[in-house]
N, C-alpha and C positions, 0 to 999 in steps of 0.2 A: 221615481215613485215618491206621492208624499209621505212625510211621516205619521203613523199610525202606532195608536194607544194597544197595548198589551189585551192579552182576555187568554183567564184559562179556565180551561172545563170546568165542571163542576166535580166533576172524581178530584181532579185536582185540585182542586181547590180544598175537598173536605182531607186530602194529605195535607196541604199543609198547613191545616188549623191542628195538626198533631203534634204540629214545632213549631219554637215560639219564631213569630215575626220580626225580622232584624233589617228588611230593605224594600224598596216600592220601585217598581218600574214605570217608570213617568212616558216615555218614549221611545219608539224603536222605528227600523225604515228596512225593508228587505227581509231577510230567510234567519231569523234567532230563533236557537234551541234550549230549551230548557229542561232539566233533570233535574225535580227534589231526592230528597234522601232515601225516602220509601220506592222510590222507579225505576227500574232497571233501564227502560228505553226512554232517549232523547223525544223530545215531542215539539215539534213544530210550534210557535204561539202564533196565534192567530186573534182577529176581529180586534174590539174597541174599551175592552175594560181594562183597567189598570188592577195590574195582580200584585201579592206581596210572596216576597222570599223569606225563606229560613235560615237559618244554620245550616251550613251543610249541602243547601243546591248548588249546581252549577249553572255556569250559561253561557253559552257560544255562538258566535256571529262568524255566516259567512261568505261570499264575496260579495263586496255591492251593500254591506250590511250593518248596520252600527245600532245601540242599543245603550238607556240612560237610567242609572241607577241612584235613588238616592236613599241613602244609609237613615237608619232609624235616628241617627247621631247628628242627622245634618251635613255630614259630608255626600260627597258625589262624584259619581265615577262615567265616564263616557266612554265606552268599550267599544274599539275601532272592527275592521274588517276580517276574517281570519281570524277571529281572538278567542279565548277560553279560560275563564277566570272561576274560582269556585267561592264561596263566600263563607270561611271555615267558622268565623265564631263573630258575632255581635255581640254586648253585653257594657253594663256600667264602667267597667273596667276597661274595655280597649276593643277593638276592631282587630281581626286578622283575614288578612285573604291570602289565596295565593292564585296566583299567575302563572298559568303553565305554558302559553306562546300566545302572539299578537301583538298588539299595539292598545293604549290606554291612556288615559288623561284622569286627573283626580286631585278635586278640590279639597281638604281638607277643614272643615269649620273650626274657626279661630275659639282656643280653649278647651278643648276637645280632648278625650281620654287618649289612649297610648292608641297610636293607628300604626299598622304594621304591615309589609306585604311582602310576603316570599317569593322568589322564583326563582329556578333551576340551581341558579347561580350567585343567586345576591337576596340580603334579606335588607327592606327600608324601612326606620323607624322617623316615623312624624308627626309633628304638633303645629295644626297651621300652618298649611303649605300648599301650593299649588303646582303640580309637577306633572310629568308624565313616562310611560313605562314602554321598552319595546322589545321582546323578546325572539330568538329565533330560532323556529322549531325543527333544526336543524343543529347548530351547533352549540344553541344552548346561550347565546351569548344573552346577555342585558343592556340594554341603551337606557339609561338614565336622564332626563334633562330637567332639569328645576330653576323654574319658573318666580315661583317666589320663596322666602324663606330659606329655612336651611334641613338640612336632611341626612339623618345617620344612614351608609349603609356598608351592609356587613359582607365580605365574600363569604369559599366555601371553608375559606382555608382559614378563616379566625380572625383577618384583617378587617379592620373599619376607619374609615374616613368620613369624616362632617364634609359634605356636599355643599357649597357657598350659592347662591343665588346668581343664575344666569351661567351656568354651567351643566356640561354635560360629563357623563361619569360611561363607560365601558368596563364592565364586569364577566369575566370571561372565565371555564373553568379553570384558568389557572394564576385567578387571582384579578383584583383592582385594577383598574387601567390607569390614565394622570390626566384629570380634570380638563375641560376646555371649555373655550367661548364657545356659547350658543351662537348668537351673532356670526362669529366669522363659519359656521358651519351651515346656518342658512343661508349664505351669500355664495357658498363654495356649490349647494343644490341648486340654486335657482341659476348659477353658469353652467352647471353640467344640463340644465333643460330647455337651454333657449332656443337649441336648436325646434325644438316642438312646440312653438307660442302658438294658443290659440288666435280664434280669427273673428270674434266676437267678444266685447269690453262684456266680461261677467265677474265672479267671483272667484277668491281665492286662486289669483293673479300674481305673478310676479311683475314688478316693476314695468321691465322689459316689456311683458305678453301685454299689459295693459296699452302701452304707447304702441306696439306696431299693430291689435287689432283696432285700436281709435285711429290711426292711420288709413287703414282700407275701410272703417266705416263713415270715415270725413270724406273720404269719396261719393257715398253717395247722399248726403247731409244736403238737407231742405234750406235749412234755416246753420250759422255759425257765425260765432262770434267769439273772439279774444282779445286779452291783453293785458298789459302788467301794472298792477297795485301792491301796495303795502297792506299787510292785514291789522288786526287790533292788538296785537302783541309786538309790530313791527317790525315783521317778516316780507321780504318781497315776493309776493306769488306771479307766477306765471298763469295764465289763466287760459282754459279753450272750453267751449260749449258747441256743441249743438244737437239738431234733431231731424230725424230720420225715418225709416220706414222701411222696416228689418221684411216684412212682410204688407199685401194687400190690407190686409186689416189690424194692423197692428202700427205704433209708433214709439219713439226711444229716444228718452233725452240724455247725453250725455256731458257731465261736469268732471271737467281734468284741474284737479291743481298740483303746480309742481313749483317746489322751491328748493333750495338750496342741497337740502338732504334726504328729501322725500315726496314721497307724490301720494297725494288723496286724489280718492276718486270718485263717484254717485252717477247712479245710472234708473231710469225710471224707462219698464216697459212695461206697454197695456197693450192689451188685446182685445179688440171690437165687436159687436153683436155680427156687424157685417163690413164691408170693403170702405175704405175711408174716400172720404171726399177730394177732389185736386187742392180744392184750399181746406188744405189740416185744419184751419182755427176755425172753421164750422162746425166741425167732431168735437175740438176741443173745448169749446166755447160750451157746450151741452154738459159737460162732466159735473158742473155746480148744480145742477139739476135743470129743470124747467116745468112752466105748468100743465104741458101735455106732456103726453108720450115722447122721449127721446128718439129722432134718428138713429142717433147714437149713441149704445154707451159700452159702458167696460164688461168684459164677460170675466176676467183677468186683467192681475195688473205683477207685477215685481219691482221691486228699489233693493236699491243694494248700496251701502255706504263702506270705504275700504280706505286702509294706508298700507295697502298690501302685507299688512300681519293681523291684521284684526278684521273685523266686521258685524255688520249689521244687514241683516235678509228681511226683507217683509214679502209675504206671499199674501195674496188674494185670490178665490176663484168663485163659481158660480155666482158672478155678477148679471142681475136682471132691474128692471125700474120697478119701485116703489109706489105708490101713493103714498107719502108718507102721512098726508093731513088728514088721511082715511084709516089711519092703522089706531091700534089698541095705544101706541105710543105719545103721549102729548108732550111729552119733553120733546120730538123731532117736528114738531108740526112747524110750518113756515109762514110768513105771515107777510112776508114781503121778502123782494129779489131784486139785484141788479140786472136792470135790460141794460146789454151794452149798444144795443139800436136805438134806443130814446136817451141814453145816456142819464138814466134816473132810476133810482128806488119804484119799484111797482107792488102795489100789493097785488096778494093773494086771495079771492076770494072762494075759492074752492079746492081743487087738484093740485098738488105739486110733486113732482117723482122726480126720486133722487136710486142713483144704483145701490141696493145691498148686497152684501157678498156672505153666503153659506158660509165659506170657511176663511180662516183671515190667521195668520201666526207669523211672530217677530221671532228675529234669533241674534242673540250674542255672542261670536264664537260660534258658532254651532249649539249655542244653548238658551232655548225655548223658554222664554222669557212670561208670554201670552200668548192665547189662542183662542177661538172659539170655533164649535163645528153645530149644523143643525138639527134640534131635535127632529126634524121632519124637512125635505127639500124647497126650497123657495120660501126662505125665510120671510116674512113682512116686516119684524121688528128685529132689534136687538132684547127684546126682554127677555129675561131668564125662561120662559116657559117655551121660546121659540130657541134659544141659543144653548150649548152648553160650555160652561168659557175654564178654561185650563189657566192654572197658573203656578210659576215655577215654586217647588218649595211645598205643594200641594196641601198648602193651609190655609189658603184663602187669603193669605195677606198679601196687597199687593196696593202701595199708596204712590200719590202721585201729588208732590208740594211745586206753585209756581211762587215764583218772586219774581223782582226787577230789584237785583241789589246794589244798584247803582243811581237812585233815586228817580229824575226824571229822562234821566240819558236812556235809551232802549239798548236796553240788555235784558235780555228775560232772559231766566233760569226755570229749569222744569225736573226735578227730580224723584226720579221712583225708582222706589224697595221694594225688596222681593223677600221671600218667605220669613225668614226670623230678621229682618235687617239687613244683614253683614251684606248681602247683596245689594248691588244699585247700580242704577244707570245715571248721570246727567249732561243733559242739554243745556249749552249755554248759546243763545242765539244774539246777534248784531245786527243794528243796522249800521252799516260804517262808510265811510267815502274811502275816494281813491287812496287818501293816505294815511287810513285807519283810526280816522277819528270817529269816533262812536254819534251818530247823529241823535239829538235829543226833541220829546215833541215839542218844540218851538219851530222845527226846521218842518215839520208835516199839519204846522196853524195854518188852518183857511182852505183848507185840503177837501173840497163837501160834493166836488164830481167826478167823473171816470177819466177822463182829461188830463183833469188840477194832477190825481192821485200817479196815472200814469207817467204824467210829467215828472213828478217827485220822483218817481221811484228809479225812472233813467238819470238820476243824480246821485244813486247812494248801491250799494252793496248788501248782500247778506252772506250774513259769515255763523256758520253753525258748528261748535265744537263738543264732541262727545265725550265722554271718559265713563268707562264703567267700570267694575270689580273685576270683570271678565276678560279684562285688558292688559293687567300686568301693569298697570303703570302707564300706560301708551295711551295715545289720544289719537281720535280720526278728528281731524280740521279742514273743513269746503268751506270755501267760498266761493260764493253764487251773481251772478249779474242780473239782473231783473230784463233786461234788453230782450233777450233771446223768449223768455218766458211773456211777453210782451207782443213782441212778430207772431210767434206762432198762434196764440190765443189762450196761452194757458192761464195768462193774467187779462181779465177782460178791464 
């Protein structure tokens, strides 16, 4: 089920303009209940508005079910499956919640008043921290694991330990447990689950699960290619690609890199109006648009970029063709296209459709970055009048600076903030050779047809490195072969 925006009645709603506003519910997925202070009964939320909390509500998720809050303060909580949290005091002074069983994750905005959260068993105090909480409703225990910074926490019994970064804490009614690697405890889950590796390359994979279902889906692989280079840091990657055809109307590229300590990985799959052709790069060849109506194009699409602790999701759906040179939009109008049949630049003297898609949202971690959905089905344009566009931080801020800070070498940088700042994502992209030398425009002079371009590009690499706020520190790093993207048609 996709994730869908909050909405609560209008009774409800006039409860809690009766207490002041201290949190916003940006996003939820599945069966979340909610209880303000005035209501006796639990209430289903339901539809597309986004609601605000008080002092004093509660909210509970559960199974199949997750739910995104963020604090008048700036901070931000993502409240896992099973969970029930109540949200006791907001204010100048400090935040307090408590936690009565589930799972939780919770950002902390840097400079921030005293933030605090009880449960059963343990009380945390913190300033700028990214952690998260697991509690069992059952024996009461607390699982602690902190991600970044540092973090008091108190048992029941009067003891407190400062929590160090990259550690986990066990808090039990009968006192403090003694700190461990996070590290060696994800490594100890991801052996106790191999037995169970899925059988299709998707997300939030273990190592393992990724290589044996890219094993049984390079069985049925159209198009592959590997092999080993140095990257732009000078790293040796292992490399394998290819693509596939998971279904009749459907196709999937898949990028494996693995080096020494780690495997990244990116995975692109779209789904078609109708059954794909025997030669794929007919279908794919159409995706840049054309100036009729498409045979084919994307009705859905998904990407997924991972170093199997982190990630990145883009979804796509209700994809149909465009006119675009006909819409209210003249920023998308076209005006010329590459035929890769005449192998030349053609202009456009009329029609040209290209696919829009209704709904469209990025995620970092699990956290909704950007979105838009439509004010009305079968969008035409992206303008505000036809799109309603979501953005994390729910203030509108949302910037996006490109450089090349490496003068004329290709390196392009692409960076975007999200609501006050403190958030961000950056792309840093390469073109690099075999042995990670960064190629500069001198090596792509004289480059002016489909040919010249394509020749080039089977001589150099793309190397894309991410890092965002939502990473801990950790970076997903692919690199890409242009060859495979080439054969199939997705590079005309």
């Amino acid at each position: 089920m996709s994730i869908r925006h909050l909405i609560i009645s209008a009774a409800a709603a006039l409860l809690l303009s009766q207490n002041a506003r201290c949190a916003s519910v940006v996003s939820y997925k599945g069966e979340v209940e909610h209880k303000n202070t005035l209501a006796r009964d639990w209430k289903r939320l339901e539809g597309d508005a986004l609601p605000q909390l008080a002092d004093g509500d509660e909210v509970r998720t559960r199974r199949a079910s997750v739910v995104e809050i963020i604090m008048d303060t700036g901070s931000r909580i993502r409240l896992a499956p099973g969970s029930y949290l109540k949200l006791s005091k907001e204010s100048t002074v400090g935040t307090a919640l408590d936690f009565f069983y589930g799972k939780f994750r919770v950002w902390v905005k840097k400079h921030s008043n005293k933030f605090e959260i009880r449960t059963p068993t343990a009380v945390c105090a913190v300033r700028g921290t990214e952690f998260s909480l697991e509690v069992d409703p059952v024996t009461s225990r607390t699982l602690v694991d902190l991600f970044r910074g540092t973090l008091s926490v108190k048992d029941n019994l009067g003891n407190e330990l400062m929590l160090q970064e990259g550690r986990r804490l066990s808090v039990t009614p009968e006192g403090l447990g003694v700190p461990q690697r996070i590290s060696l405890l994800l490594e100890s889950e991801h052996q106790a689950g191999r037995e169970t590796l899925t059988k299709e390359v998707g997300l939030a994979m273990s190592k393992e699960a990724v290589l044996s279902a890219a094993a049984e889906e390079i069985k049925l692989a159209e198009y592959q290619q590997g092999k080993s280079l140095i990257d732009v840091f000078g790293n040796r990657v292992q490399l394998e690609e290819y693509v596939m055809r998971p279904a009749a109307d459907q196709f999937k590229l898949v990028v494996l890199n693995k080096r020494e300590s780690r495997l990244d990985y990116f995975f692109y799959k779209g789904t078609f109006n109708a059954a794909l052709p025997v030669d794929l790069s007919a279908a794919l060849r159409q995706l840049g648009g054309t100036p009729g109506t498409p045979d084919w194009y994307l009705t859905s699409y998904q990407t997924g970029r991972s170093n199997t602790l982190d990630m990145v999701e883009e979804n796509a759906s209700g994809g149909h063709p465009v006119n675009i040179n006909g819409n209210l939009d003249l920023a998308d109008d076209v005006a010329s296209y590459f035929d890769s049949a005449s192998d030349s630049f053609v202009p456009v003297a009329g029609a040209f459709y290209k696919t829009l898609f209704d709904n469209y949202s990025i995620k970092y971690n699990g956290t909704q970055t950007y979105a838009w959905t439509p004010v009305a089905p079968n969008v035409q344009s992206y303008l505000s009048s036809e799109v309603t566009t979501a953005i994390f931080g729910g203030n509108g801020n949302y910037n996006i600076e490109t450089s090349f800070p490496d003068g004329t070498f290709l390196h392009n940088r692409i960076l975007e903030t999200y609501g006050t700042g403190d958030d961000f994502t950056q792309y840093d992209n390469y073109i690099i050779d075999n042995d990670g030398k960064t190629a500069s425009l001198e090596n792509f002079a004289g480059v002016t047809t489909g040919p010249q371009y394509k020749e080039a590009l089977l001589q150099w690499n793309f190397q894309q490195v991410i890092t965002s706020s939502f990473f801990g520190g950790r970076k997903i790093d692919l690199v890409v072969e242009p060859k495979i993207l080439i054969q199939s048609g997705l590079v005309q």
